[in-house]
C-alpha positions as CSV (number, residue, x, y, z in Angstrom):
1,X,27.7,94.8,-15.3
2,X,29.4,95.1,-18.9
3,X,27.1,94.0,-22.3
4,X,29.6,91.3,-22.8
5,X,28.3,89.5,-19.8
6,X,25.4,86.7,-20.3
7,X,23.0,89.3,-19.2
8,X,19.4,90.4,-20.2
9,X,19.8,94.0,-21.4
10,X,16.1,95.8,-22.2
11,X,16.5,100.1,-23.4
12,X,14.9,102.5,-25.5
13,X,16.4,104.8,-28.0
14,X,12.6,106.3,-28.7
15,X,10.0,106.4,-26.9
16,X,10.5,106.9,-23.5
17,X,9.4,110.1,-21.4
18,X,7.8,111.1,-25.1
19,X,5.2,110.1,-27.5
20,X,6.4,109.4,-31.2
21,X,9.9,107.6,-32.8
22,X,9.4,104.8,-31.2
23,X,12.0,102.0,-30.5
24,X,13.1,99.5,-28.1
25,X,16.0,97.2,-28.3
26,X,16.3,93.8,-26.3
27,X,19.6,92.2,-26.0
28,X,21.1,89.2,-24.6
29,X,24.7,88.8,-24.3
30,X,25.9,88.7,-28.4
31,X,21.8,88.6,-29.8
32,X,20.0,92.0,-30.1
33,X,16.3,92.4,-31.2
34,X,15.3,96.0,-32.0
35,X,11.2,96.5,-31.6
36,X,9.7,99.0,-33.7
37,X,11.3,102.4,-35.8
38,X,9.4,105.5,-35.9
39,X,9.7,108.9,-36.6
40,X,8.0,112.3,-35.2
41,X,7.3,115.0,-36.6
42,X,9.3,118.1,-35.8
43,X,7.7,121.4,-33.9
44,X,8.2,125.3,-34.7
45,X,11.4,125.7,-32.5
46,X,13.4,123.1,-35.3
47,X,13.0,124.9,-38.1
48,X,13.4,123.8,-41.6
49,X,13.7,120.1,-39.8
50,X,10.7,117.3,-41.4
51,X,11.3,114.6,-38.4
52,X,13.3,113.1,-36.1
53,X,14.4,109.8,-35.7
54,X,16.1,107.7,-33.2
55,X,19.7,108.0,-32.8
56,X,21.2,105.1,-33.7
57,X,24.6,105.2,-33.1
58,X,24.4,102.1,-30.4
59,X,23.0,99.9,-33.0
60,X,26.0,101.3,-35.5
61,X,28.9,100.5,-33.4
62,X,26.9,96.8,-32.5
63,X,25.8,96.1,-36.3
64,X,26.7,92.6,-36.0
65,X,24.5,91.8,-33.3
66,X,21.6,92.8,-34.8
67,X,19.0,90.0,-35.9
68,X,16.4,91.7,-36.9
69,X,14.1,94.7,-36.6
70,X,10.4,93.8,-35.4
71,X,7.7,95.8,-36.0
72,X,4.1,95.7,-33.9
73,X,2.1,97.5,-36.4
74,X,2.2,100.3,-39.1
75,X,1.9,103.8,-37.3
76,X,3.9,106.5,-38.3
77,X,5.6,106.5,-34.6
78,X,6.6,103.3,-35.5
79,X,7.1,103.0,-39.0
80,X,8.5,106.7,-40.2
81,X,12.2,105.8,-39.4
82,X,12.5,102.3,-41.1
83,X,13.8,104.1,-44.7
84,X,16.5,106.2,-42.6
85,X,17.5,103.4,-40.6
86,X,17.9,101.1,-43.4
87,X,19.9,103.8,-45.2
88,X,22.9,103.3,-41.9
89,X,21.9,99.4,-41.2
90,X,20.2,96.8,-43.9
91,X,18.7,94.3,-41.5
92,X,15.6,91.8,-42.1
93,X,12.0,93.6,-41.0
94,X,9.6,91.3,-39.8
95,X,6.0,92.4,-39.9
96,X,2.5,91.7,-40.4
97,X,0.7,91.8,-44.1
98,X,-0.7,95.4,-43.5
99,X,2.1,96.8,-41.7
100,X,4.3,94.8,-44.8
101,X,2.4,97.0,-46.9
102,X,2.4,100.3,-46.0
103,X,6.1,100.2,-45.1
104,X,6.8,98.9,-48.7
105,X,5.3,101.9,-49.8
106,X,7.9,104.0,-47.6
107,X,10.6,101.7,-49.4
108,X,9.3,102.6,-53.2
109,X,9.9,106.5,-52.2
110,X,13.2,106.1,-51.0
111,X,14.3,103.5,-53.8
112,X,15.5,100.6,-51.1
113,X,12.4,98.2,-51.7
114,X,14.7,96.0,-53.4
115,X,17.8,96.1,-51.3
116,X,15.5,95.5,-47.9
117,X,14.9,91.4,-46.2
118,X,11.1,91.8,-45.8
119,X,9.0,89.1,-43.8
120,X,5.7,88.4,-43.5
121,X,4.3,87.5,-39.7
122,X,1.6,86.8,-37.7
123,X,0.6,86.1,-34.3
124,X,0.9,82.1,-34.6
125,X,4.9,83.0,-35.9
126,X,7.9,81.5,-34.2
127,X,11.2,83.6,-34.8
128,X,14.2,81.8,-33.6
129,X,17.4,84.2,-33.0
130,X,19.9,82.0,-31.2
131,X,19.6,83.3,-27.8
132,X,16.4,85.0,-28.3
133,X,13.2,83.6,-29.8
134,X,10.1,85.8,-30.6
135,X,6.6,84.9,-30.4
136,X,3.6,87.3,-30.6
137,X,-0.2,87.7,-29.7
138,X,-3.0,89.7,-30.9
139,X,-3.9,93.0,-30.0
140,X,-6.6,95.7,-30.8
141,X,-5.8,99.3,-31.8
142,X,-6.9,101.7,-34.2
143,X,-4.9,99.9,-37.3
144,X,-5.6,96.2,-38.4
145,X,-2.6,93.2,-37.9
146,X,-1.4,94.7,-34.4
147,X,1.2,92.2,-32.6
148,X,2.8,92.0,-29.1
149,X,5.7,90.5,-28.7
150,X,7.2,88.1,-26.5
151,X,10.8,87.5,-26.4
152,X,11.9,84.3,-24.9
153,X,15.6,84.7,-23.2
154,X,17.5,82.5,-21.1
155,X,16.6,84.9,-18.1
156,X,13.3,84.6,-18.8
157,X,10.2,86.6,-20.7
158,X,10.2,89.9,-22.2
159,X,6.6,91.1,-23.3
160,X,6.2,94.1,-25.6
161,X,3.1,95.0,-25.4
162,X,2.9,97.3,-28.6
163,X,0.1,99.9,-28.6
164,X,-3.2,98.2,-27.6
165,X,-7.0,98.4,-26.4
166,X,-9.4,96.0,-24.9
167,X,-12.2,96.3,-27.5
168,X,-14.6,93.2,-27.4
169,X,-16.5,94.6,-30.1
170,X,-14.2,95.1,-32.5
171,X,-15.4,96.7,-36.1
172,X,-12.7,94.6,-38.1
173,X,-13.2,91.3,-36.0
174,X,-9.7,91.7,-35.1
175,X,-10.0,90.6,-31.5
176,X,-7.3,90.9,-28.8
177,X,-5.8,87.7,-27.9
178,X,-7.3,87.7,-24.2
179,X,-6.6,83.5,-23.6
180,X,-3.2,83.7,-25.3
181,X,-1.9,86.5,-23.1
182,X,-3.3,85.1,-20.2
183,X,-1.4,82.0,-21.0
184,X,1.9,83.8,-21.2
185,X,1.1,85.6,-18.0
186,X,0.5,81.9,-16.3
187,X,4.1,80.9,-17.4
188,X,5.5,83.6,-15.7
189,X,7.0,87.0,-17.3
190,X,10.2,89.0,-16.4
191,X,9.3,92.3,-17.4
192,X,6.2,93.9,-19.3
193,X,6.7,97.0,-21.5
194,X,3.8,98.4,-21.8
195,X,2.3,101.8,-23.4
196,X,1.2,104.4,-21.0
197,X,-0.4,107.1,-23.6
198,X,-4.0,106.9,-21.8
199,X,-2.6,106.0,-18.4
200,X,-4.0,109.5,-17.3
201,X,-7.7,108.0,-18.3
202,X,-10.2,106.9,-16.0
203,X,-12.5,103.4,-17.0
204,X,-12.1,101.4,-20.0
205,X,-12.1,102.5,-23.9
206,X,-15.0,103.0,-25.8
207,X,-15.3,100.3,-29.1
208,X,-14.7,101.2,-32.1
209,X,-18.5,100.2,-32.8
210,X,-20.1,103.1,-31.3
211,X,-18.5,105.6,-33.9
212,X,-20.0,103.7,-36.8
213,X,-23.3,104.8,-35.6
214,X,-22.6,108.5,-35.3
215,X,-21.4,108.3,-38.8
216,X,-24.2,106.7,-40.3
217,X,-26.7,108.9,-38.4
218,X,-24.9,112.6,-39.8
219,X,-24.3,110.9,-43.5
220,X,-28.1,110.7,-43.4
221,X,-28.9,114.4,-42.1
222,X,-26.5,115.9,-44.5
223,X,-28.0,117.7,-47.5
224,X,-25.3,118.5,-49.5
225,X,-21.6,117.3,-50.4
226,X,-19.9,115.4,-47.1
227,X,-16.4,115.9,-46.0
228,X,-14.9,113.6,-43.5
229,X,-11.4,113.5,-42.1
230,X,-9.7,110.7,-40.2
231,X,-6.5,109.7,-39.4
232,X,-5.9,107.9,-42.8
233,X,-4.3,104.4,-40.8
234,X,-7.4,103.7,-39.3
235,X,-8.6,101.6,-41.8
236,X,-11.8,100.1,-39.6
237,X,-13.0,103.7,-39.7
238,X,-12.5,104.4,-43.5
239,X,-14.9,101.1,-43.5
240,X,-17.2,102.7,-41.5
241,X,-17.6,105.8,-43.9
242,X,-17.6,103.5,-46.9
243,X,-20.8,101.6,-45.4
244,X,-22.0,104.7,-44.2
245,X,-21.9,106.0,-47.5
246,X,-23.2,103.3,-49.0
247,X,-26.3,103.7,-46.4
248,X,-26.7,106.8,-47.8
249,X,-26.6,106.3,-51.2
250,X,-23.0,108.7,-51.9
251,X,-20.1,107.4,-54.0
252,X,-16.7,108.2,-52.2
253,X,-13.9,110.1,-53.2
254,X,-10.3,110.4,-51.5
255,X,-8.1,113.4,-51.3
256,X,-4.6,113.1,-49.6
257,X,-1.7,111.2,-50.4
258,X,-2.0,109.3,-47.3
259,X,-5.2,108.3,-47.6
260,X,-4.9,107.3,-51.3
261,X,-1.9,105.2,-50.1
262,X,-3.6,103.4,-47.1
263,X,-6.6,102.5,-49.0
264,X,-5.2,101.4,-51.5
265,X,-3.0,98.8,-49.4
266,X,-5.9,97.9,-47.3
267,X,-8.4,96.8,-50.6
268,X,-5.3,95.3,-52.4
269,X,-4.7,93.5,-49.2
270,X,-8.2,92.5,-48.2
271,X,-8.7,94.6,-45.0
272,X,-10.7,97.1,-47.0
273,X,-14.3,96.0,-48.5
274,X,-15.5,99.0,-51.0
275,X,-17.5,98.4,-53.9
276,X,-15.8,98.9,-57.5
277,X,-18.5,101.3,-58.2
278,X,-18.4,103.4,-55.4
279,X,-15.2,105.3,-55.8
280,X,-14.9,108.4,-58.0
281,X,-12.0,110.4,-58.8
282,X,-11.8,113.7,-56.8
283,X,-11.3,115.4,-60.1
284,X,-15.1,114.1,-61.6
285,X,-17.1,115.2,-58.2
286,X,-18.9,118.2,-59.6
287,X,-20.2,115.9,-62.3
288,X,-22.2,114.1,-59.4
289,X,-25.5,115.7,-57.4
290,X,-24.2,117.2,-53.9
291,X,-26.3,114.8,-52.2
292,X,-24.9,111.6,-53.4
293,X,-20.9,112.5,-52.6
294,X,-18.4,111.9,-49.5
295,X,-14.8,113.2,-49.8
296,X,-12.6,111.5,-47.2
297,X,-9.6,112.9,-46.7
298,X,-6.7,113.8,-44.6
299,X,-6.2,116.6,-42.3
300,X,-7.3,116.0,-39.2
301,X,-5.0,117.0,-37.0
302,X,-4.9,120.6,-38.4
303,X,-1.7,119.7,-40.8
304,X,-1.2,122.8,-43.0
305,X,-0.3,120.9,-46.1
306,X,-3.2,118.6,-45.4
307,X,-5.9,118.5,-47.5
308,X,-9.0,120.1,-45.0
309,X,-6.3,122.6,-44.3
310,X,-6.5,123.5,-48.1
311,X,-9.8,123.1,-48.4
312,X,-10.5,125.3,-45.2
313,X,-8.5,127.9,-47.4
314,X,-9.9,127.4,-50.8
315,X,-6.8,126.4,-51.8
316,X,-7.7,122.9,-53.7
317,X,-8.1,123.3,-57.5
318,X,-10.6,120.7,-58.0
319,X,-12.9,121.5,-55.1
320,X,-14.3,124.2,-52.8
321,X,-16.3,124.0,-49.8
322,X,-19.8,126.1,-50.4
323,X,-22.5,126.6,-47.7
324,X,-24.4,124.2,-46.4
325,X,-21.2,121.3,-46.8
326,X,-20.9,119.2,-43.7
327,X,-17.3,118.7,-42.9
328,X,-17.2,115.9,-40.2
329,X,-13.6,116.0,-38.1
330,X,-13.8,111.7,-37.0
331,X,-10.5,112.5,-34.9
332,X,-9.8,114.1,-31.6
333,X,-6.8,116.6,-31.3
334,X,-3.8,114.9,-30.7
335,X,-2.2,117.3,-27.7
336,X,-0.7,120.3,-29.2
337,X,-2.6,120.2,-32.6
338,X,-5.3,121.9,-31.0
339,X,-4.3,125.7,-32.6
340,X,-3.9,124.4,-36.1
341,X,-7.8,122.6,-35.6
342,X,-9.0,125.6,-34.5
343,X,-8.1,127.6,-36.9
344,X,-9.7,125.3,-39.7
345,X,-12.9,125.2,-38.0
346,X,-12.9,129.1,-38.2
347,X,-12.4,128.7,-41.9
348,X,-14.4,126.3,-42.3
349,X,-17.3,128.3,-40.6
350,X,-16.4,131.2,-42.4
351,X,-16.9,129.5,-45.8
352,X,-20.5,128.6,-44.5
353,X,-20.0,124.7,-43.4
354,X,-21.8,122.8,-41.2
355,X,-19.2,122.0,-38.8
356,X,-19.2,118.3,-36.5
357,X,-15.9,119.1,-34.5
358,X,-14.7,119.1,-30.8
359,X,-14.6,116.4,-27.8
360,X,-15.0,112.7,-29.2
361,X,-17.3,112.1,-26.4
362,X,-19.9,115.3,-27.3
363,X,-19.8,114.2,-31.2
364,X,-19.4,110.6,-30.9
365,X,-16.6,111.0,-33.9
366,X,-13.8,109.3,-32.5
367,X,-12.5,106.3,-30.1
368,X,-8.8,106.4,-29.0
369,X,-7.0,103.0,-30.0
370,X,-4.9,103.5,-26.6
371,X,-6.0,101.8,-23.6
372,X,-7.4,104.0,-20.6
373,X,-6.8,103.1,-16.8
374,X,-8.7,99.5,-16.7
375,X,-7.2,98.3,-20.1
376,X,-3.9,99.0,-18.6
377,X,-4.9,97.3,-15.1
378,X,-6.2,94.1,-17.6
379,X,-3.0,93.6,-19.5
380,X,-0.9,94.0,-16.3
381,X,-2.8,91.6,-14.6
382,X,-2.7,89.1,-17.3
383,X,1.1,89.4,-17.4
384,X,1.7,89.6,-14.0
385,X,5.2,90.8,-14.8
386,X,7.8,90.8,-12.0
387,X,9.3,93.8,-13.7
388,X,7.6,96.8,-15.3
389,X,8.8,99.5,-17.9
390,X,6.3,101.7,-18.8
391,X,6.9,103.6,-22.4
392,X,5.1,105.7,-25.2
393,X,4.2,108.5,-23.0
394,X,5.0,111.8,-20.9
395,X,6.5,111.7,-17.9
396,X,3.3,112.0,-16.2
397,X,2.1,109.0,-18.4
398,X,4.3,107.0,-17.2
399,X,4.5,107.7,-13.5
400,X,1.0,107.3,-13.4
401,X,1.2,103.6,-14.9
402,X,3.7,102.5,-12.6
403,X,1.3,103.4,-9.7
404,X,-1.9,101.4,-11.7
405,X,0.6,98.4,-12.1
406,X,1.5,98.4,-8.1
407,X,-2.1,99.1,-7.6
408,X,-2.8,95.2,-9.4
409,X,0.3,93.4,-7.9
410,X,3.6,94.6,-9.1
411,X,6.0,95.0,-6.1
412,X,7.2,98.8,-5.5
413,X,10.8,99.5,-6.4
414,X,10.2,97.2,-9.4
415,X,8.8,99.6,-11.8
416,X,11.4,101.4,-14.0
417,X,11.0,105.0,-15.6
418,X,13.8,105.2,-18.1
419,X,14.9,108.0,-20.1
420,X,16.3,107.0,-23.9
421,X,18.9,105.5,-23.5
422,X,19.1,104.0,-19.7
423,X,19.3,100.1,-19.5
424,X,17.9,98.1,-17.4
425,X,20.3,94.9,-16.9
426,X,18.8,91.9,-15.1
427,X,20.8,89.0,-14.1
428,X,20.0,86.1,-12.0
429,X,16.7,87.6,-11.7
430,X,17.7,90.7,-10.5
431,X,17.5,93.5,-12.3
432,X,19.5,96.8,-12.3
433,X,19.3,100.3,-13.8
434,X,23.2,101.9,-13.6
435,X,24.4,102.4,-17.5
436,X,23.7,104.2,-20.4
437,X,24.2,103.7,-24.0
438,X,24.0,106.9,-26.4
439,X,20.8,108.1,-27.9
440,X,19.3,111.1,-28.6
441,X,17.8,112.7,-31.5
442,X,18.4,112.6,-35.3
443,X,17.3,115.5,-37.6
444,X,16.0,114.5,-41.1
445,X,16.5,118.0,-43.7
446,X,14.8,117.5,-46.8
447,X,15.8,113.6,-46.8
448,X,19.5,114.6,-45.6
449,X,20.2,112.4,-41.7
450,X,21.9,113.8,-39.2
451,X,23.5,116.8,-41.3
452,X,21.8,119.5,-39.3
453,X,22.5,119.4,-35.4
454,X,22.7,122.2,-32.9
455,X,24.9,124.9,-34.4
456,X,22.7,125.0,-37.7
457,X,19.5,125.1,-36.0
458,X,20.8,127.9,-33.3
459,X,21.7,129.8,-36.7
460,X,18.3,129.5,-38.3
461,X,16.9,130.6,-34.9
462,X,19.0,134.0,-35.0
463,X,17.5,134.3,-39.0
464,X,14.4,134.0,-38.0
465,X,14.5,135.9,-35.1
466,X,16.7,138.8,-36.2
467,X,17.8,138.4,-39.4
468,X,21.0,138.9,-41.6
469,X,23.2,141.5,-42.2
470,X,25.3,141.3,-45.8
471,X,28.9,143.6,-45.8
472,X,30.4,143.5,-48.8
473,X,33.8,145.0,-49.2
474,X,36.0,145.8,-51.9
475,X,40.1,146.3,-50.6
476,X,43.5,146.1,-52.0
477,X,45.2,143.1,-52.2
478,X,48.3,144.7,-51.6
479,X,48.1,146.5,-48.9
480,X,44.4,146.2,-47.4
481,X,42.8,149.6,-47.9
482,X,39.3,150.2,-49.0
483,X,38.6,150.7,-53.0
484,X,35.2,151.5,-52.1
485,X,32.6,152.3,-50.0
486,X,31.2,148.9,-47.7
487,X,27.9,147.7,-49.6
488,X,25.5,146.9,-46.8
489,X,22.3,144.8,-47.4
490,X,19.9,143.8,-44.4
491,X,17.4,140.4,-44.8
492,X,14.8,140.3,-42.2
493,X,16.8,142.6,-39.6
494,X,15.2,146.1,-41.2
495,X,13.8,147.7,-44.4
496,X,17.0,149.6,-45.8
497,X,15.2,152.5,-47.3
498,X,13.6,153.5,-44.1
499,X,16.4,152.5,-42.2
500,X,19.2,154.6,-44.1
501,X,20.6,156.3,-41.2
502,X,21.3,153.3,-39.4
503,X,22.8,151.4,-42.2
504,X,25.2,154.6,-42.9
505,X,26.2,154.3,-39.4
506,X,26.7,150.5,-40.1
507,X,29.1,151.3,-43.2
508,X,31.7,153.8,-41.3
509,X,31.9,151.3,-38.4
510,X,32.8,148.9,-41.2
511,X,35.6,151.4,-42.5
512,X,36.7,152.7,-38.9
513,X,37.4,148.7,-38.2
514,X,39.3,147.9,-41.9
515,X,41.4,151.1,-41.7
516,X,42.5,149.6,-38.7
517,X,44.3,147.2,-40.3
518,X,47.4,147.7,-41.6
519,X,48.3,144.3,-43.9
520,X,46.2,142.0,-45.7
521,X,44.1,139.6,-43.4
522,X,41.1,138.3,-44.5
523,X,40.0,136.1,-41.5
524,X,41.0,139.1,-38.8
525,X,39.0,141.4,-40.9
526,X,36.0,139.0,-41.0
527,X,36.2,139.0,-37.3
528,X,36.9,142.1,-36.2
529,X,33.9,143.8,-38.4
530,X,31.4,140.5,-37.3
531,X,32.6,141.8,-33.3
532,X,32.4,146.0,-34.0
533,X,29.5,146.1,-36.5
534,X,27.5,143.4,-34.1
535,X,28.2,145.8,-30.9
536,X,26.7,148.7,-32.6
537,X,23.4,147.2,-33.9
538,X,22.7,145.5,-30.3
539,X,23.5,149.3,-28.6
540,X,21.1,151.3,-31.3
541,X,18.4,148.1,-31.7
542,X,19.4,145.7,-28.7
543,X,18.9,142.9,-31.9
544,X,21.5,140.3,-32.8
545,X,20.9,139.6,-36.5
546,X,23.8,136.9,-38.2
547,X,26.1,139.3,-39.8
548,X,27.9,137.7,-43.2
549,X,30.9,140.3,-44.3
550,X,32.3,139.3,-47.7
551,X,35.7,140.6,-48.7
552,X,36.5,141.0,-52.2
553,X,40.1,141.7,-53.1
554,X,41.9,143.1,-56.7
């Protein structure tokens, strides 16, 4: 089945088998719909690297199919990549007025808020792209103006769900769209892509409600200066804190770049209610009593250029943490982040803090905005999809979602658990999974795209590893021979002074291998001292540093 057929095409170039750079892509015949455009950040093994995106290289070579990119709401797993992308592909963004916001912020910093097709949507909005038209419903999650998306094909229904919870008692009034989805389920749906990051949780998700009463209840016990981190988009629990505070008669201030941004997009927007007295710049808090502040600030997930980290460290010129602070962690550990948490607490402790960390369900700090088992079973059942793709997860994740949506009615064999890139092609009704379009991972350096790949970062792994060896070599032009002796220098491979022997050793291997030669050639020279000097460091050290020789002819 080729993409130039009149069929229903339905892939991911992020977010499958994996949790972060979301996005999705939904195509029919010469119409293509891409869902969503985040980023992750990158771990230890990628060094130097800032994020990853999706590759895009599909979209590239199909540019002028692309209607539009859609975006369910304003995480940074869905959200980071939008500047990149536009950098390669300027295509209309359609968005909620939140999700609007925070991305024009992303825009500003990369100077393309100008040059960019923004559109305002909401879940009553009707998007018609020739052979696909978009409609959306409301969802709940941990971030106001969420969407899923429904897109209306000649085949029939695809519904996005976007990330999503059940909550009935939502803290923003920002409820999910039970009646509406229920509707679309009742009209009949093709396939369902659905989230699976809590598929591994048993029962239904806490509300957000129940956290604004742990808050309130340790703002009240606290005796001196309050420090509360938080995931800076959840904007329904920086209004919990703000009434919390306002409980407890504190004024607020805000410390993180993030945070300052996201606030200040939620009050300018009207998702935000804070008091024009209340706020106080971090820089005038040791004016105030101890007892009548709350710093709110980023860092929760053990970020070392966070603000808690550099607080943890006393490395934040305008404030330090002194015994008897509460410092309230309103966030769980994302997997993985768990080490860099841990070591704040310590420092945290160390500096004489009163600590509120660990499980969300022993401190009452934190509700995930990702569905668990039942919330899962409730939007399947709603949709009553006759195909499923479960995304935004781990393998596991995702296998164990497929077995909650037979478990409530969708027909084994009819559950597909992609890896980027696979397509799933339905036709007639019936759908297939036997192609693949490219995808894969883009490398962001320092703003640079897709400049580092595989032989860089295998470089930067030897440096780091074993380190760098500089010959430098002085010969004849003429006919090749040493003028002086080789001028060794090691970076991160040993300490030359108490090494001296070895790097001796190192200089008449050098020689034996020029005086070896008998004309002037650079490149063999290179090579044949990289080869002879590299031997003899792995059979005295059994270390393979990056050797640079440097030839300098007169």
């Amino acid at each position: 089945m080729s993409m130039n057929e009149n069929a229903l095409s339905i892939f991911a170039l992020g977010g499958i088998s994996e949790i972060g750079k979301n996005m999705y892509v939904v195509q029919y015949a010469d119409d293509l719909v891409i869902i969503d455009c985040g980023a992750k950040f990158a771990d230890k093994n990628l060094l130097g690297i800032d994020l990853i995106i999706p590759d895009i290289s599909y979209l590239q070579e199909n540019k002028d199919k692309i209607k539009a990119l859609v975006v369910t709401h304003g995480h940074e797993d869905h959200i980071g990549g939008i500047p990149f992308f536009l950098k390669k592909l300027n295509v209309p963004i359609y968005a909620t007025r939140f999700t609007l916001g925070l991305i024009e912020i992303k825009l500003k910093e990369h100077k393309l808020l100008r040059e960019t097709e923004l559109i305002e949507i909401n879940s009553d909005s009707h998007l018609d792209f020739g052979e696909i038209v978009v409609s959306f419903f409301k969802t709940s999650h941990s971030i106001p103006d969420c969407l899923g998306i429904v897109l209306h094909t000649p085949e029939g229904k695809v519904v996005h769900t976007g990330d999503f919870k059940f909550d009935l008692t939502p803290v923003n009034n920002q409820y999910s769209d039970i009646h509406k989805m229920a509707k679309i389920g009742s009209q009949g749906v093709l396939a369902l892509i659905s989230e699976s990051t809590n598929a591994e949780r048993p029962g239904s998700t806490p509300s957000e409600q129940l956290v604004g009463e742990h808050i309130e209840e340790a703002f009240m016990k606290a005796k001196r200066r309050i420090f509360i981190s938080t995931f800076a988009s959840n904007v329904s629990r920086i209004q919990q804190i703000v009434d919390a505070a306002i409980k407890a008669n504190r004024r607020l201030a805000l410390l993180g770049r993030s945070m300052v941004n996201v606030v200040s997009v939620a009050m300018e927007r009207g998702y935000l209610n804070v008091p024009n007295w209340m706020l106080v710049d971090v820089r005038d808090v040791s004016k105030l009593p101890p007892e009548k502040v709350v710093i709110l600030c980023t860092g929760s997930q053990g970020e070392p250029l966070a603000a808690l980290s550099r607080l943890s460290s006393g490395n934040n010129r305008d404030i330090k943490i002194i015994p008897e602070d509460t410092v309230i962690f309103a966030a769980s550990p994302i997997p993985g982040n768990e080490k860099g948490v841990s070591s704040i607490v310590d420092n945290l402790f160390q500096l004489g803090a009163n600590v509120i960390y660990g499980s969300s369900t022993i401190t009452g700090m934190h509700v995930s905005g990702h569905g668990y088992q039942e919330d899962l079973k409730l939007m399947l059942t709603l949709m009553k999809p006759k195909y499923f793709i479960p995304v935004h997860g781990e393998y596991r994740m995702l296998h164990l979602h497929r077995l909650l949506a037979e478990s409530v009615g969708v027909e084994k064999g009819n559950t597909f658990i992609l890896k980027n890139g696979e397509v799933v092609d339905i036709k007639n009704a019936l759908a297939r999974q036997t192609r693949k379009v490219p995808a894969g991972d883009t490398y962001v350096d320092n703003m640079e795209i897709g400049e580092v790949g595989e032989i860089v970062l295998r470089d930067r792994r030897q440096l780091s590893e074993d380190g760098m060896v500089v010959i430098v070599i002085t010969i004849n032009k003429i006919d090749g021979t040493l003028v002086s002796e080789p001028d060794t220098t090691s970076r991160g491979f040993v300490y030359a002074k108490r090494s001296r022997e070895l790097i001796d050793n190192m200089n008449e291997v050098t020689k034996a291998t020029v005086n070896n030669f008998n004309e002037v050639n650079i490149i063999g020279m290179k090579r044949a001292i990289k080869k002879s000097v590299g031997q003899f460091i792995f059979e005295q050290t059994k270390r393979k540093p990056m050797i640079l020789p440097i030839i300098i002819e007169i």
